[in-house]
C-alpha positions as CSV (number, residue, x, y, z in Angstrom):
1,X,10.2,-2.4,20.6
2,X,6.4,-1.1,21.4
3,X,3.9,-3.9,21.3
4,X,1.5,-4.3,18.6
5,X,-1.2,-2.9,20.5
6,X,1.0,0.7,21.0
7,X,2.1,0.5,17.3
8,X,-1.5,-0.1,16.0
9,X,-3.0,3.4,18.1
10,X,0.0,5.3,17.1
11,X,-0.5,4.3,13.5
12,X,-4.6,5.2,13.9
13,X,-3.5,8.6,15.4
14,X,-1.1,9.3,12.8
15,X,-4.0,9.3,10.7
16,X,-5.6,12.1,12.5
17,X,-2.7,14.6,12.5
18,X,-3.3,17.9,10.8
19,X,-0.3,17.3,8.0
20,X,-0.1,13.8,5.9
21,X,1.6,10.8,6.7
22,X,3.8,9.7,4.4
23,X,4.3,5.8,4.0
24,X,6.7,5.1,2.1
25,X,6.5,1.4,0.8
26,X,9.0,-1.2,1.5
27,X,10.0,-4.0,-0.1
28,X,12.2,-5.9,1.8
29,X,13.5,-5.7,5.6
30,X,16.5,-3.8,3.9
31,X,14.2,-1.1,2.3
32,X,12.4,-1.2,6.0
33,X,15.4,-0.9,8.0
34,X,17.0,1.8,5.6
35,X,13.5,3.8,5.9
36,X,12.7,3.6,9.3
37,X,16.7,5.4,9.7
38,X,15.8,8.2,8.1
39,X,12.9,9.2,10.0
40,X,10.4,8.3,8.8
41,X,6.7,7.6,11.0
42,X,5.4,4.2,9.4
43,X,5.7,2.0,6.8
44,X,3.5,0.4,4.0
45,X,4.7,-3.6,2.3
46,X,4.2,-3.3,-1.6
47,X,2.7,-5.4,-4.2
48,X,4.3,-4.7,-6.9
49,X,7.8,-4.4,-5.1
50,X,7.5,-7.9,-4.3
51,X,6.6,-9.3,-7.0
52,X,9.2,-7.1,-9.2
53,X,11.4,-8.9,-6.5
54,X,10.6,-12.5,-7.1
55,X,10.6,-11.9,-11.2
56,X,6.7,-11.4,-11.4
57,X,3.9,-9.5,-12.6
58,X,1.6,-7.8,-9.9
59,X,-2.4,-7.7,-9.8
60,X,-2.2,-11.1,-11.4
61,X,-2.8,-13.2,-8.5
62,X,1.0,-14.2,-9.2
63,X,2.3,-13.9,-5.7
64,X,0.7,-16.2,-2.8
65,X,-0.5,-15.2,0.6
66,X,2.0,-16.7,2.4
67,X,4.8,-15.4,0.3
68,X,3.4,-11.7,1.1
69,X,2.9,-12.8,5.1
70,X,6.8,-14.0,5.2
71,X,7.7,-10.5,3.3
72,X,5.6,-8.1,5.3
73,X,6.6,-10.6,8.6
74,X,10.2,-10.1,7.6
75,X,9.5,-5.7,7.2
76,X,7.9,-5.8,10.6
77,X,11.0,-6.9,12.2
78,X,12.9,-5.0,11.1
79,X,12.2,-2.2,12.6
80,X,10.0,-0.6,15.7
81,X,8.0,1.1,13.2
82,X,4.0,0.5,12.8
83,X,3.5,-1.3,9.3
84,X,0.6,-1.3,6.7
85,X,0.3,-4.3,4.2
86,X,-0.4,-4.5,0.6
87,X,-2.7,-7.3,0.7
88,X,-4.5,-7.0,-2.6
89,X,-7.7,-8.9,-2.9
90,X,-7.0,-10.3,0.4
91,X,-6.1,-13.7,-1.7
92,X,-9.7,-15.3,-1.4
93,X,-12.9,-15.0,-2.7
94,X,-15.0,-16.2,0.1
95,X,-15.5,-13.8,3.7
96,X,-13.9,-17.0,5.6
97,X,-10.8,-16.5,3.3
98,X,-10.4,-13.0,3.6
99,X,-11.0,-12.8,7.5
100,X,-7.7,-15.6,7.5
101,X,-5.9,-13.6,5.8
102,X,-6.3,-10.3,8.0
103,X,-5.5,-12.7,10.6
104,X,-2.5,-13.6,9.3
105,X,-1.8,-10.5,8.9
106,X,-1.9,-9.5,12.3
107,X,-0.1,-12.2,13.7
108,X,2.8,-11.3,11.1
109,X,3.3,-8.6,13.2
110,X,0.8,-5.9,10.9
111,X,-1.1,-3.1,12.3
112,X,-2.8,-2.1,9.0
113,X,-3.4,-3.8,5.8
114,X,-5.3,-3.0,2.8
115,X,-8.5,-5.1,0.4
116,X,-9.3,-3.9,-3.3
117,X,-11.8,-4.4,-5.4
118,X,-10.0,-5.7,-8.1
119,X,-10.5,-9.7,-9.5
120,X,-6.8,-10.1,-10.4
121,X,-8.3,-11.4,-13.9
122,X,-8.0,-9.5,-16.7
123,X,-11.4,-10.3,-18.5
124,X,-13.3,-8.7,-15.6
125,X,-11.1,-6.7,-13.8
126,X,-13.6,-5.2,-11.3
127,X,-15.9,-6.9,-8.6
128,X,-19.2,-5.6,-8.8
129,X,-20.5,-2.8,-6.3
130,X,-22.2,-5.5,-3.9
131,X,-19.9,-8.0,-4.1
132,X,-16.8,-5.1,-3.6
133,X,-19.1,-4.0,-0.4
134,X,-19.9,-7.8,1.0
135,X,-15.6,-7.9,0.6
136,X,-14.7,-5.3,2.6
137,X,-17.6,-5.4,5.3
138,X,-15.9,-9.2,6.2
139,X,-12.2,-7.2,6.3
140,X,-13.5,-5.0,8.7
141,X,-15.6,-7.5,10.7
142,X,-12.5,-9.8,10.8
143,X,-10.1,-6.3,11.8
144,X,-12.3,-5.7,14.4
145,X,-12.1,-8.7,16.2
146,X,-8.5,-8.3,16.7
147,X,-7.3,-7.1,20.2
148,X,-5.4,-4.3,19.0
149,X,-6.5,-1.7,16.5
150,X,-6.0,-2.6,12.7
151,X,-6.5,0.2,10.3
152,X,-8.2,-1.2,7.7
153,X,-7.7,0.2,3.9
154,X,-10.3,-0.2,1.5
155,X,-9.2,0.4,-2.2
156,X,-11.1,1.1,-5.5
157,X,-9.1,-0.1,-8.6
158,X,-11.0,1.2,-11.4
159,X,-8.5,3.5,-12.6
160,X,-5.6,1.3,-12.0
161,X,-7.4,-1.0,-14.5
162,X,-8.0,1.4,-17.3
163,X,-11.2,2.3,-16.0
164,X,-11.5,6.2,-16.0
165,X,-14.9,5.8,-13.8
166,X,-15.0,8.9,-11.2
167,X,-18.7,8.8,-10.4
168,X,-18.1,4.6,-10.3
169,X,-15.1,5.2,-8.1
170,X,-16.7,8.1,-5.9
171,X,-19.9,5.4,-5.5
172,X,-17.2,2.4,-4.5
173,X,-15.2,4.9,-2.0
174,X,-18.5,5.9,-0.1
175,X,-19.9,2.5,-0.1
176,X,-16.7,1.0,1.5
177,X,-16.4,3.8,3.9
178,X,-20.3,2.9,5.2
179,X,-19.4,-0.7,5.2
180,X,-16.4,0.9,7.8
181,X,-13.5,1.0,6.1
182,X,-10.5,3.6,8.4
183,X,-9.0,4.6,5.0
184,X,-9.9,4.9,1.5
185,X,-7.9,4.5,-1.4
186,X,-8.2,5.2,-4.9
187,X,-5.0,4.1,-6.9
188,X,-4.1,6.5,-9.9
189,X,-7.2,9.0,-9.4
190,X,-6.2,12.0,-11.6
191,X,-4.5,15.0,-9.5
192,X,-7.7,17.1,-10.3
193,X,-9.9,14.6,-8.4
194,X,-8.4,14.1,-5.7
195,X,-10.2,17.1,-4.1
196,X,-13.4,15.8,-4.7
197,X,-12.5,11.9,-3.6
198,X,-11.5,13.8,-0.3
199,X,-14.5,16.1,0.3
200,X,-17.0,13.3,-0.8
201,X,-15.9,11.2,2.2
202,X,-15.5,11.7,6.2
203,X,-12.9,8.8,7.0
204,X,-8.6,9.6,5.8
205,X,-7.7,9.1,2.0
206,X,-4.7,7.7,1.2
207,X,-2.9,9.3,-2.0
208,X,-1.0,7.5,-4.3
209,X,2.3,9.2,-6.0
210,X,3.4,7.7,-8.9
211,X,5.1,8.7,-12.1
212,X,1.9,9.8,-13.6
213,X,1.3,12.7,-10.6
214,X,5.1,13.1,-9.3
215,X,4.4,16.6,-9.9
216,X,2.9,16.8,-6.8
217,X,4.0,18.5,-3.7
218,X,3.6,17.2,0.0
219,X,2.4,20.7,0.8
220,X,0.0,20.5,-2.2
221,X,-1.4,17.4,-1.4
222,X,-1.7,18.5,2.5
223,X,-4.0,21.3,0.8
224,X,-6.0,19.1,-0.1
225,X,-7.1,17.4,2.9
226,X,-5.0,14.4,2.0
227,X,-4.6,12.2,4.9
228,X,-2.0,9.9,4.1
229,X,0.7,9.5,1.5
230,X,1.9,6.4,0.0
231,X,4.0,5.7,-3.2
232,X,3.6,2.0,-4.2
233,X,6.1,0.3,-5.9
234,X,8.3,3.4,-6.9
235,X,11.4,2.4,-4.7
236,X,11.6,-1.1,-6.2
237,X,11.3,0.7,-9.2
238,X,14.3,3.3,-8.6
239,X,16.4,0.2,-7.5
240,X,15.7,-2.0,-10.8
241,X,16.2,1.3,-12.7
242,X,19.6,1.8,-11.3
243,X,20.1,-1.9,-11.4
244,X,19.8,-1.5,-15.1
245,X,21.7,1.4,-15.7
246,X,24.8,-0.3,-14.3
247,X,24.5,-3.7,-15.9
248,X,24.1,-2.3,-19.9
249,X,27.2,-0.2,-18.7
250,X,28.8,-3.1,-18.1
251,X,27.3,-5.0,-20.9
252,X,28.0,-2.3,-23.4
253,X,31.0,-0.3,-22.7
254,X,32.9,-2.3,-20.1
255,X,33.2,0.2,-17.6
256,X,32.2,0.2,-14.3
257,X,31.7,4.4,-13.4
258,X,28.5,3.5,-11.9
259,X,30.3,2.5,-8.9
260,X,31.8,5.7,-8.4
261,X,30.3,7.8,-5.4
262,X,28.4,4.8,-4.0
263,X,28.4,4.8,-0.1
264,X,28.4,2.2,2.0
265,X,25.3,0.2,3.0
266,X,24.1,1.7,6.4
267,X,24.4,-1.3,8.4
């Protein structure tokens, strides 16, 4: 197993490759171990995943911190891969609160983790520009102390909240990357942006790929000077979706076909 201090520069210099790195996002030590077996370079924890997991809604300030430490803790070990965590608003409102929790992090095993500028309230969705800035200046301060390099994500939500905002977004992507951000992130940009988001900044920008842009192609995105490729909750997603399938065949015709073909777990 390399230490955390090897795993945290190999996961900065995968960053810096001339092709994307593709995280795929995990949602248990299962989903790590299976992942990490079929070759893959790193690993991203997911929000959503884990709160799909435990019967939740995600971006509702539903899960705690120390339910997503013990989940990203439990990815970690389970494989010798370097691991980025999902840590939404960093679970605090104050600097002190969002430095502990990047700690955490990092003592969970974590060589990256990410802090959005969404509220987790529905009635105002969005931090304002300073406040989103004064956030994410205290993640970085915080990732820099550690002894080990932590890659430190810095997202802008508007568009995952209905908030079709390029020019806000742009302004909230530049802003964090001054306040020193590694990696920006803009959840749910449309395809035709995501040109722009990357030009308009000098740090890596992290893709998402969703149902809404599963159109596009790794070799597409690495046209576009897409630094790193992530895809959220979509495996948990695939799994409750096949979990489904199967039940209301069960439930509706009795029959159990789903079961045919199935291979064995790989460990």
């Amino acid at each position: 197993m390399p230490s955390q201090s090897e795993q945290g520069e190999t996961f900065r210099q995968l960053h810096r490759k001339s092709q994307p790195l593709v995280v795929p996002n995990a949602y248990d030590a299962g989903t790590a171990r299976l992942l990490a077996g079929l070759g893959f370079e790193a690993l991203a924890t997911t929000s959503s995943g884990l709160a799909f997991s435990l019967g939740r809604s995600d971006g509702v300030n539903a899960v705690s911190r120390d339910e997503t430490i013990a989940n990203a803790r439990s990815i970690c070990a389970a494989s010798a891969l370097p691991v980025t965590a999902d840590l939404e608003r960093c679970f605090s409102e104050q600097p002190e609160g969002i430095a502990e929790t990047i700690r955490l992090a990092a003592e969970a095993g974590l060589v990256g983790g990410s802090i959005e500028d969404a509220t987790g309230d529905p009635a105002a969705p969005i931090y304002d520009l300073s406040r989103a800035v004064e956030r994410v200046h205290a993640a970085v301060e915080a990732a820099r102390a550690l002894p080990f390099a932590f890659t430190l994500t810095a997202r802008a939500e508007n568009f995952l909240h209905g908030r079709a905002d390029l020019d806000d977004t742009l302004r909230r992507l530049q802003a964090f990357e001054r306040a020193g951000a590694d990696v920006l992130y803009a959840p749910l940009v449309p395809s035709d942006a995501i040109g722009l988001v990357v030009s308009s900044l000098t740090r890596p920008v992290n893709v998402l790929v969703s149902s809404g842009n599963a159109d596009l192609t790794y070799d597409e995105l690495a046209a576009l000077g897409v630094a790193r490729i992530s895809i959220g909750g979509a495996l948990a997603r695939v799994a409750l979706s096949a979990v489904t399938r199967a039940a209301q065949e069960i439930r509706t015709s009795g029959t159990f076909s789903y079961g045919k073909g199935l291979k064995p777990f790989p460990f």
